[in-house]
Biopython code that builds the backbone (N, CA, C, O; Angstrom):
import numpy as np
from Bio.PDB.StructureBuilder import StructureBuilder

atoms = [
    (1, "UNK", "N", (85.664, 83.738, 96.881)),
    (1, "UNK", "CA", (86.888, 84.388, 96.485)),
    (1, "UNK", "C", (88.037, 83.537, 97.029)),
    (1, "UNK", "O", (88.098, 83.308, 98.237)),
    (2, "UNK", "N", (88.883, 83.098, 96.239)),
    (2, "UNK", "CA", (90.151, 82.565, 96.734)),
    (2, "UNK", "C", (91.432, 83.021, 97.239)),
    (2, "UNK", "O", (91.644, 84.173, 96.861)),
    (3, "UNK", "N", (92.174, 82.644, 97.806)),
    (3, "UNK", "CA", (93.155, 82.468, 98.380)),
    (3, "UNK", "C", (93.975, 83.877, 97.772)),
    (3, "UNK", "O", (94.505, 84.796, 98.398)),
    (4, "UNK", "N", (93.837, 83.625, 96.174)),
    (4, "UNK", "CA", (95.040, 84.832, 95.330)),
    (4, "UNK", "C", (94.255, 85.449, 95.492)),
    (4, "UNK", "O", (94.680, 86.445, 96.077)),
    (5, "UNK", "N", (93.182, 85.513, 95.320)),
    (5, "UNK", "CA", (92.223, 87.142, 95.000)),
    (5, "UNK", "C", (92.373, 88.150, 96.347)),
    (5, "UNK", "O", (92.043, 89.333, 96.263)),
    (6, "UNK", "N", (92.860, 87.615, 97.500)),
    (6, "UNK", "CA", (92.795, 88.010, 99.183)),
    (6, "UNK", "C", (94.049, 88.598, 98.940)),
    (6, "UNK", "O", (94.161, 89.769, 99.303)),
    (7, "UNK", "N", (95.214, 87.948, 98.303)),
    (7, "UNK", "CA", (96.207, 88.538, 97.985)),
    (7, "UNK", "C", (96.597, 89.836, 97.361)),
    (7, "UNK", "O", (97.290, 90.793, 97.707)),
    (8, "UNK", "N", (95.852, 89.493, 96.250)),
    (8, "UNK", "CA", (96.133, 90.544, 94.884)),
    (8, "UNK", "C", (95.104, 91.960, 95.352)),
    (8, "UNK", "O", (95.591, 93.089, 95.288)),
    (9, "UNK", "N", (93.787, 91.766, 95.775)),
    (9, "UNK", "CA", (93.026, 92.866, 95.746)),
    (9, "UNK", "C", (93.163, 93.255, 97.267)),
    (9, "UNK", "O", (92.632, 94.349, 97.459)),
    (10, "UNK", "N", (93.737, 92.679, 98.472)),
    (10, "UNK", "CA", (93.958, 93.208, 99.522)),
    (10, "UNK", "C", (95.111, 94.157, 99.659)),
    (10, "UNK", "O", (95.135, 95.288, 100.146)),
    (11, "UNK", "N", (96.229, 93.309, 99.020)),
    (11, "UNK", "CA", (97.356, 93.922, 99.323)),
    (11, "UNK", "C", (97.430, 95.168, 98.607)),
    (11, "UNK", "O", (97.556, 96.282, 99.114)),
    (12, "UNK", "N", (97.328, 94.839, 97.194)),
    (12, "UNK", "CA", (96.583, 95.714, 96.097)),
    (12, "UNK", "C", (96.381, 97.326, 96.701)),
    (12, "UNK", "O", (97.193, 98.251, 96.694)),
    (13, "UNK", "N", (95.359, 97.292, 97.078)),
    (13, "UNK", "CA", (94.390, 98.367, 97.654)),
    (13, "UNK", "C", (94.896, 98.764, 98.831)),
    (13, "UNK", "O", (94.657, 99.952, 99.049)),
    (14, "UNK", "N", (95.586, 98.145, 99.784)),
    (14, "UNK", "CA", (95.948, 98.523, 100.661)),
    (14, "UNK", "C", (97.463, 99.596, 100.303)),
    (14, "UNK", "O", (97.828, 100.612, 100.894)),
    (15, "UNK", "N", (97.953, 99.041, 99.382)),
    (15, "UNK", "CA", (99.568, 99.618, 99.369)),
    (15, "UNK", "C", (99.088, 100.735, 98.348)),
    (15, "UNK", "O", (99.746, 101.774, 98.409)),
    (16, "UNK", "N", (98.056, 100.705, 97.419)),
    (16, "UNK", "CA", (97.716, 101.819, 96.854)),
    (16, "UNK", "C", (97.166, 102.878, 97.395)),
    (16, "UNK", "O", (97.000, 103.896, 96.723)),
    (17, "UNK", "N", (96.792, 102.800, 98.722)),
    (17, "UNK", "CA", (95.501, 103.879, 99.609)),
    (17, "UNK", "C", (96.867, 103.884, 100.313)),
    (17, "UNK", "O", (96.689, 105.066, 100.608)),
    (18, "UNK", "N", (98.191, 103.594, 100.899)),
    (18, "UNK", "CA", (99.443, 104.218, 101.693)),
    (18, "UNK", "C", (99.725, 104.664, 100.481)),
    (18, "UNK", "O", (99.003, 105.657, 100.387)),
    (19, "UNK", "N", (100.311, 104.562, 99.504)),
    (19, "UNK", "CA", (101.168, 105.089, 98.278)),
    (19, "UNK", "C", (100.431, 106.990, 98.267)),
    (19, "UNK", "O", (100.983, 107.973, 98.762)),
    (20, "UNK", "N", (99.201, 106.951, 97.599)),
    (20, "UNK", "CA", (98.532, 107.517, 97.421)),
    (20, "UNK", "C", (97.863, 108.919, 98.497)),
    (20, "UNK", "O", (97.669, 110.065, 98.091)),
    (21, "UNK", "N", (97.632, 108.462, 99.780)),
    (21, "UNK", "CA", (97.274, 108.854, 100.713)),
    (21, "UNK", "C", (98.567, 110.165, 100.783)),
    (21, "UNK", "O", (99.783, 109.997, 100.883)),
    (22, "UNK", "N", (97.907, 111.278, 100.705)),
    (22, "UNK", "CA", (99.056, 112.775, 100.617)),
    (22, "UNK", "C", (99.325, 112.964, 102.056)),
    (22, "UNK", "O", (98.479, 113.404, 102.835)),
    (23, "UNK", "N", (100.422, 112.652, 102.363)),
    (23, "UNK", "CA", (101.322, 112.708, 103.798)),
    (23, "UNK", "C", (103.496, 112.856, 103.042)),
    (23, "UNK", "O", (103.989, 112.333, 102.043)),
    (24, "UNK", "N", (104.029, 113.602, 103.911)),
    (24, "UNK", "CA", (105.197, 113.658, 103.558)),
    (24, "UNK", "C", (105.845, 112.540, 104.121)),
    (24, "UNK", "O", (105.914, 112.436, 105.346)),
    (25, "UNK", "N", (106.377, 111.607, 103.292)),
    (25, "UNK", "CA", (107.170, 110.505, 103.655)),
    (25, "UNK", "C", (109.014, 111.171, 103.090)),
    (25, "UNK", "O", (109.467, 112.083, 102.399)),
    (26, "UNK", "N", (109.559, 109.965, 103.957)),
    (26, "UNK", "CA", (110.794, 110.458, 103.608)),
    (26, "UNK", "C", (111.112, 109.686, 101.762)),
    (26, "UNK", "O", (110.425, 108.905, 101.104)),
    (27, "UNK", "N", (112.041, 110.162, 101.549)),
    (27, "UNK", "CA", (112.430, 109.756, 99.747)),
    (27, "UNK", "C", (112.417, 107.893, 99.388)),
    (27, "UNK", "O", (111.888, 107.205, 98.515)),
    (28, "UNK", "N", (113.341, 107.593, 100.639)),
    (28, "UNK", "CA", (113.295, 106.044, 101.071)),
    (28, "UNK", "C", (112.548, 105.277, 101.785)),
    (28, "UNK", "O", (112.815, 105.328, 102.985)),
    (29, "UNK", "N", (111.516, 104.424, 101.425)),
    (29, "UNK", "CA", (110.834, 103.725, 101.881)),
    (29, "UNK", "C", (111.198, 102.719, 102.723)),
    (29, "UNK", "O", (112.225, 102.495, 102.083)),
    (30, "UNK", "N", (111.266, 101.672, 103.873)),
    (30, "UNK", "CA", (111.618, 101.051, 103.637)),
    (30, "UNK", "C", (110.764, 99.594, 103.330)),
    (30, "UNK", "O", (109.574, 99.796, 103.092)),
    (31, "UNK", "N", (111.092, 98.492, 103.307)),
    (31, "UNK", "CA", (110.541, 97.891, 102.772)),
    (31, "UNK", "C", (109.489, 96.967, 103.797)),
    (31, "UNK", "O", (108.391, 96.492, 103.507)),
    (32, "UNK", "N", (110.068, 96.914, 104.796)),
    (32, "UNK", "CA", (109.269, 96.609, 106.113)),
    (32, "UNK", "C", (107.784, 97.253, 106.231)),
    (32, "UNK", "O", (106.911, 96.629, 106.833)),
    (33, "UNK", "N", (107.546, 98.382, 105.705)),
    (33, "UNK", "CA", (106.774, 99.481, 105.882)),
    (33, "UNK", "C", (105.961, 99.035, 105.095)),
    (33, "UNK", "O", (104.802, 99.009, 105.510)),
    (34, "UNK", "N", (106.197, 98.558, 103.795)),
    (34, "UNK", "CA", (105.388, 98.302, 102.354)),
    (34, "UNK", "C", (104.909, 96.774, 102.799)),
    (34, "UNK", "O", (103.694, 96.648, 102.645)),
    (35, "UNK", "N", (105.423, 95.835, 103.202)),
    (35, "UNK", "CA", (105.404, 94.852, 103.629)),
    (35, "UNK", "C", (104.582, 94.363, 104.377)),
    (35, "UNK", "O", (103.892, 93.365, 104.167)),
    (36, "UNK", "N", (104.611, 95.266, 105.613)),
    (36, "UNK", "CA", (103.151, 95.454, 106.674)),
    (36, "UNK", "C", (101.808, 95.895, 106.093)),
    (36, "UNK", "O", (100.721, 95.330, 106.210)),
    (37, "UNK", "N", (102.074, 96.892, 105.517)),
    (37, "UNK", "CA", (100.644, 97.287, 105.237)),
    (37, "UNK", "C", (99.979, 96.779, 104.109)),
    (37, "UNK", "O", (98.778, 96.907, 103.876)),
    (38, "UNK", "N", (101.053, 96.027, 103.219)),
    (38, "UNK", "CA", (100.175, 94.605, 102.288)),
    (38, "UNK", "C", (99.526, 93.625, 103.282)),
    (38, "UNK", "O", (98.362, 93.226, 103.225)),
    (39, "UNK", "N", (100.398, 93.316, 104.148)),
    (39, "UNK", "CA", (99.487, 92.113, 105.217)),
    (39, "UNK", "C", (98.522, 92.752, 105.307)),
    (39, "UNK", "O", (97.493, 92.549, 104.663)),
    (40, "UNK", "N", (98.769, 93.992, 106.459)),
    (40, "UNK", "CA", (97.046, 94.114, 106.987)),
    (40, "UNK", "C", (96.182, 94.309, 105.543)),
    (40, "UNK", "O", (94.976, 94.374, 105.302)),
    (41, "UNK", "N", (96.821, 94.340, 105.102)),
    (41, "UNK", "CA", (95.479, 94.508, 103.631)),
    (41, "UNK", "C", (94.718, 93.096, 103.063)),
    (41, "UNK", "O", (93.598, 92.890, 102.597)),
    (42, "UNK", "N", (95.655, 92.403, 103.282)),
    (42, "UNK", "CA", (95.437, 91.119, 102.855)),
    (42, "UNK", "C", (94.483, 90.465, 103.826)),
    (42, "UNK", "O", (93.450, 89.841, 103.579)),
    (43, "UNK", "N", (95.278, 90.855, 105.440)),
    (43, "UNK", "CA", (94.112, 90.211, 106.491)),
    (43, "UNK", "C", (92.910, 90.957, 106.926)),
    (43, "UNK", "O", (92.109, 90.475, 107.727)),
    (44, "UNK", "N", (92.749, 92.436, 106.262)),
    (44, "UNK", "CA", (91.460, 93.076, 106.248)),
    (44, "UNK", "C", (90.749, 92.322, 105.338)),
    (44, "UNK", "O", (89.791, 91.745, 105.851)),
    (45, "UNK", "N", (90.927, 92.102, 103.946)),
    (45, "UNK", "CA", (90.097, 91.639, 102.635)),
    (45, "UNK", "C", (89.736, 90.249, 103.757)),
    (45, "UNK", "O", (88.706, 89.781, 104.243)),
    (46, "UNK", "N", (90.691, 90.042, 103.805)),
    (46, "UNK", "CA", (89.925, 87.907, 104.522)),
    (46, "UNK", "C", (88.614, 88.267, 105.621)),
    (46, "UNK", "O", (87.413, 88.231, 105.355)),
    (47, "UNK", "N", (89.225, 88.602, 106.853)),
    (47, "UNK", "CA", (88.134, 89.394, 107.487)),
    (47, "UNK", "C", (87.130, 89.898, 106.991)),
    (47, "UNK", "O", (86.144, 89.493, 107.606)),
    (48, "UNK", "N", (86.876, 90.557, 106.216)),
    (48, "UNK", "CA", (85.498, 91.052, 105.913)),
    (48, "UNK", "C", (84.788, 90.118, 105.031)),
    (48, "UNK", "O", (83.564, 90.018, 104.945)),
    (49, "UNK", "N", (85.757, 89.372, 104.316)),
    (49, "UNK", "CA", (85.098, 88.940, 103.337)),
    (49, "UNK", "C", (83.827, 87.456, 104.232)),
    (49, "UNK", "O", (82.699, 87.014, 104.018)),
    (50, "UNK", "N", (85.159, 87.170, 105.411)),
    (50, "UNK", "CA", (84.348, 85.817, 106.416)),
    (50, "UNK", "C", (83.147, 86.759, 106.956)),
    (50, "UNK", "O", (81.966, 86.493, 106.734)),
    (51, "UNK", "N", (83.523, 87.744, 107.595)),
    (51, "UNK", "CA", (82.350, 88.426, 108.822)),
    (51, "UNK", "C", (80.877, 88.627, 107.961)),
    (51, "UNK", "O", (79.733, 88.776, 108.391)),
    (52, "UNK", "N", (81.482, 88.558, 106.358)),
    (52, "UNK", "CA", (80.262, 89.434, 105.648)),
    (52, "UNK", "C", (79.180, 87.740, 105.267)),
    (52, "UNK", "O", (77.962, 87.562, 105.301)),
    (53, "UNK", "N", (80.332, 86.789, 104.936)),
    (53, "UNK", "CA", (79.653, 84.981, 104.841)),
    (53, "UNK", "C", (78.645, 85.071, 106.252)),
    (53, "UNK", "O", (77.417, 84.984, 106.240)),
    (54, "UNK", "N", (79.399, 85.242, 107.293)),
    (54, "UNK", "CA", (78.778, 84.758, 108.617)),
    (54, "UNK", "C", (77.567, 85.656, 109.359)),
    (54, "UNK", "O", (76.658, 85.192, 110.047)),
    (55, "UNK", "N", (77.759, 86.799, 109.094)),
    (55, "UNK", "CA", (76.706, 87.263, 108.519)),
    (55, "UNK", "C", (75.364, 87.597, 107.683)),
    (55, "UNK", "O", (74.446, 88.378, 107.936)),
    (56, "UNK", "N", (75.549, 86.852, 106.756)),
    (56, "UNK", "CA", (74.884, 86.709, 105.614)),
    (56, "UNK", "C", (74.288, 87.337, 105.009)),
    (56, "UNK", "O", (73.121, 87.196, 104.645)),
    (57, "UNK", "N", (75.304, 88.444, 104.734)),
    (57, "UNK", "CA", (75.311, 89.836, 103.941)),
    (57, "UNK", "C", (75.454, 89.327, 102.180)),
    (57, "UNK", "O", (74.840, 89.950, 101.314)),
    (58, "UNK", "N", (76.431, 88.011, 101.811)),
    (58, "UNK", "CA", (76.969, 87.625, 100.609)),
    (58, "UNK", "C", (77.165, 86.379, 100.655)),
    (58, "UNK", "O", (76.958, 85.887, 101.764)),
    (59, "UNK", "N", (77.521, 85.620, 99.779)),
    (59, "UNK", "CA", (77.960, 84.499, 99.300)),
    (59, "UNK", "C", (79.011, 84.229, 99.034)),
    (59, "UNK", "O", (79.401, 85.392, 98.928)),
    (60, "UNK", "N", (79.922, 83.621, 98.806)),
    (60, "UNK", "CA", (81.624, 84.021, 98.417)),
    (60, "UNK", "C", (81.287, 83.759, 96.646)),
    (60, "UNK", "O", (80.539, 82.993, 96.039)),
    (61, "UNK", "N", (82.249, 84.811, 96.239)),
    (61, "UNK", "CA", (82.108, 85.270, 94.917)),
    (61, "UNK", "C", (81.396, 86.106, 94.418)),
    (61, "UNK", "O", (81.409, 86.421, 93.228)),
    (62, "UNK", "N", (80.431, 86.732, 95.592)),
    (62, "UNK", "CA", (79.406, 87.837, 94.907)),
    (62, "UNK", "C", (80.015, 88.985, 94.790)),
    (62, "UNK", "O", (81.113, 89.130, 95.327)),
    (63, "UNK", "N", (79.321, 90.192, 93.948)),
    (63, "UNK", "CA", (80.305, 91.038, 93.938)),
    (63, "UNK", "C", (80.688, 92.236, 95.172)),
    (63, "UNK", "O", (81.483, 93.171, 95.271)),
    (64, "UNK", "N", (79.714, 91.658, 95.955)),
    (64, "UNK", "CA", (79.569, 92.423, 97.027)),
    (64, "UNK", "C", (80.886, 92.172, 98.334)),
    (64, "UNK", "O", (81.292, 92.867, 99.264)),
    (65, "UNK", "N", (81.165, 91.089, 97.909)),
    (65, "UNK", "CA", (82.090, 90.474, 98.780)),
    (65, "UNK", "C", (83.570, 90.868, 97.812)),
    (65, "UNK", "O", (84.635, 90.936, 98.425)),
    (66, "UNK", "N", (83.554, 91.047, 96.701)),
    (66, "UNK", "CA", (84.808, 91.871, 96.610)),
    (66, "UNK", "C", (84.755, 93.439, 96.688)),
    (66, "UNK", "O", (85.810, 94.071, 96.652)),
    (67, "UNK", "N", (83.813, 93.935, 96.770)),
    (67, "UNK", "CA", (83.386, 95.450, 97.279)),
    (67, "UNK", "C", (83.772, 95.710, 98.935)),
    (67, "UNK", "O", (84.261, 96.701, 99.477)),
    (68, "UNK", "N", (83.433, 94.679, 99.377)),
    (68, "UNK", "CA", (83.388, 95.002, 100.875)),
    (68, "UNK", "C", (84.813, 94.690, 101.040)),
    (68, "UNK", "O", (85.379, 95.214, 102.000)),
    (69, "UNK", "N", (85.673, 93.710, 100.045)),
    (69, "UNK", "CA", (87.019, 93.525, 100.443)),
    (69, "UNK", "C", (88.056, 94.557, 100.095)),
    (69, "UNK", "O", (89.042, 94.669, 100.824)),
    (70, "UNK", "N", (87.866, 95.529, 98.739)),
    (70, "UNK", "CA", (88.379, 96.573, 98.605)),
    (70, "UNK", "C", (88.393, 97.537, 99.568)),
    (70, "UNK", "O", (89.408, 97.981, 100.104)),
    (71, "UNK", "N", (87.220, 97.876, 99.797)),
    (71, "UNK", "CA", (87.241, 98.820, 100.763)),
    (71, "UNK", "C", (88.098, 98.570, 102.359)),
    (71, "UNK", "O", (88.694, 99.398, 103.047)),
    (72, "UNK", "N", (87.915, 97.375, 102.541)),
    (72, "UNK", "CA", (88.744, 97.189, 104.127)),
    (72, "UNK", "C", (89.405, 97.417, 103.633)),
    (72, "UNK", "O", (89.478, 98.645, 103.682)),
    (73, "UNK", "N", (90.682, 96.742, 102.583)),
    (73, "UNK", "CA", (91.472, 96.874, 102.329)),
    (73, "UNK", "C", (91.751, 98.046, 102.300)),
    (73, "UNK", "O", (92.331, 98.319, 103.351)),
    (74, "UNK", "N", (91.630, 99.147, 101.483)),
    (74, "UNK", "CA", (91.730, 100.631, 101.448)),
    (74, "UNK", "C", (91.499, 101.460, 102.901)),
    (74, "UNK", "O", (92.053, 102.547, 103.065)),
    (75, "UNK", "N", (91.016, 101.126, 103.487)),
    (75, "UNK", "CA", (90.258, 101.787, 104.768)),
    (75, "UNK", "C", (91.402, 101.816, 105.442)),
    (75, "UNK", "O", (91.948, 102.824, 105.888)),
    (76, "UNK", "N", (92.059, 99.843, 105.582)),
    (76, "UNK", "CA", (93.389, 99.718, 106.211)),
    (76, "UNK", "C", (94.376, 100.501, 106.253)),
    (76, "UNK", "O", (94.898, 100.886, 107.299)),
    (77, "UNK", "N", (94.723, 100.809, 105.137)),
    (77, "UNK", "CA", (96.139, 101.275, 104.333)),
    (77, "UNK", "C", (95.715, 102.922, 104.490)),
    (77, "UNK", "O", (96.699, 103.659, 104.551)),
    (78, "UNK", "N", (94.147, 103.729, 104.577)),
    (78, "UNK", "CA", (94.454, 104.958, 105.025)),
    (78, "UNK", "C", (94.835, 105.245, 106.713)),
    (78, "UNK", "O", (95.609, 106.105, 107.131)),
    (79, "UNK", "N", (94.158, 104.394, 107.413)),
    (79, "UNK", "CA", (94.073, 103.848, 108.772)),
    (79, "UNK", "C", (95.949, 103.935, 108.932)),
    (79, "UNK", "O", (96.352, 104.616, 109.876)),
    (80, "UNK", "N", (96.775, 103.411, 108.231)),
    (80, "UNK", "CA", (98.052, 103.098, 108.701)),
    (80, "UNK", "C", (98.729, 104.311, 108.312)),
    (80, "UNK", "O", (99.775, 104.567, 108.908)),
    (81, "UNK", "N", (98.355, 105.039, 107.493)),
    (81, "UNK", "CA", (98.539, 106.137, 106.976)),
    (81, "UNK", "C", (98.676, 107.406, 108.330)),
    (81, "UNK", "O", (99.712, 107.918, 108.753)),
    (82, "UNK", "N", (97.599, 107.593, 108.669)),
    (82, "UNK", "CA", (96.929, 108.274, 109.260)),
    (82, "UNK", "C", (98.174, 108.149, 110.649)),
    (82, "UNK", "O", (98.771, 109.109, 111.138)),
    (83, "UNK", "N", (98.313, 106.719, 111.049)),
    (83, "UNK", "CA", (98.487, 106.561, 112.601)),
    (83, "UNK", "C", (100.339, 106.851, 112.397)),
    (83, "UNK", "O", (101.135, 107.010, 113.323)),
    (84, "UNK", "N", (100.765, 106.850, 110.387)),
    (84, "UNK", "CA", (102.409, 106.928, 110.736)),
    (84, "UNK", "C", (102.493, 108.275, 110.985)),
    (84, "UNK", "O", (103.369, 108.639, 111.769)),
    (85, "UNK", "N", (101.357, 109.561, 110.202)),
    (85, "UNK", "CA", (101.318, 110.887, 110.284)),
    (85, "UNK", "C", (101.464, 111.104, 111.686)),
    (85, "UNK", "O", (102.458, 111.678, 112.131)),
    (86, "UNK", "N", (100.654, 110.737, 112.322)),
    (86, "UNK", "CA", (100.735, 111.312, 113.875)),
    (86, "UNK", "C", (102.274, 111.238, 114.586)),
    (86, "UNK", "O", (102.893, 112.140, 115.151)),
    (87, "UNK", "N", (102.632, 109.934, 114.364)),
    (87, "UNK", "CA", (103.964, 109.794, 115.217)),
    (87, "UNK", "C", (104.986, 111.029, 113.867)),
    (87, "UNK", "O", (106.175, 111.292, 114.049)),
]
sb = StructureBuilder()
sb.init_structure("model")
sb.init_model(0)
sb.init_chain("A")
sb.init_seg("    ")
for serial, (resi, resn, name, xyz) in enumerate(atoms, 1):
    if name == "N":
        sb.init_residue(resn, " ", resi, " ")
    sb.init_atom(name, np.array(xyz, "f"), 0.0, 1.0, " ", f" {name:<3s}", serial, name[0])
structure = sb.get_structure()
């Protein structure tokens, strides 16, 4: 998986599992907020996708390795979810 795909399906999934995730946010977002939790989405998908190579759970490009990258990704973004609810 390349470089864009870490991009597109991390950030992706990550800002869709905060968007999505039912918590009362205020009307204005700001953009800092949206911003962060694309990274960690982006650096969850990379992460799993290496731990799962070094491991040798997958191959890069299998489909398992974009399965396992959605999900961090998503996991992330409820994870950040979760920790803005509390405060």
């Amino acid at each position: 998986m390349g470089f864009l795909a870490f991009l597109v399906i991390g950030g992706g999934s990550s800002l869709a599992s905060w968007i999505f995730y039912p918590i009362k946010r205020p009307i204005k977002t700001s953009s800092k907020q949206l911003l962060f939790v694309i990274i960690l989405g982006v650096i969850a998908a990379i992460t799993s996708s290496y731990l799962g190579q070094w491991f040798e759970l997958f191959h890069s490009g299998q489909m398992l390795e974009w399965l396992c990258a959605i999900f961090a990704a998503t996991f992330v973004g409820i994870i950040y979810s979760v920790a803005l609810k509390q405060n």
